[in-house]
C-alpha positions, 0 to 999 in steps of 0.5 A: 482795413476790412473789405468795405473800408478797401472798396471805398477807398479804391473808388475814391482813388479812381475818382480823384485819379479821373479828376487829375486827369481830366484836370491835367489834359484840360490844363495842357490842351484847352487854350481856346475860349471863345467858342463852345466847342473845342477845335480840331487840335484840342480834340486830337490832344485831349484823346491823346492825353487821355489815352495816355493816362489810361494805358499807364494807369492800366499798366499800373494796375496789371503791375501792382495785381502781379505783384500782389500775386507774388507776394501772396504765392511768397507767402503762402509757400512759406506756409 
């Protein structure tokens, strides 16, 4: 997989994670729809719900970047 081929395929998984978080909290938290705009208690549950996904996947992130420091620190030892 060449370097464009990993930037693309990156992005796609950034957008298909956003959509299963907007799909998740939206499922969890929206119950109301007989009004344009979300009540107080769907708010505060949306922003926790997203606040959530986006600390783990954070955590996520900072853990596969420290795992592939390692693993190219490994390898290059080896070397």
């Amino acid at each position: 997989m060449n370097q464009e081929q990993a930037q693309r395929r990156m992005v796609k998984d950034n957008y298909n994670g956003l959509a299963a978080i907007i799909d998740t909290c939206f499922k969890d938290c929206v119950n109301d729809f007989t009004s344009k705009t979300l009540s107080g208690k769907e708010e505060t549950c949306i922003n926790r719900c997203t606040e959530k996904f986006l600390k783990l996947s954070m955590r996520t992130d900072f853990n596969s970047a420290a795992y592939q420091l390692e693993t190219q620190g490994a390898t290059t030892s080896r070397i």
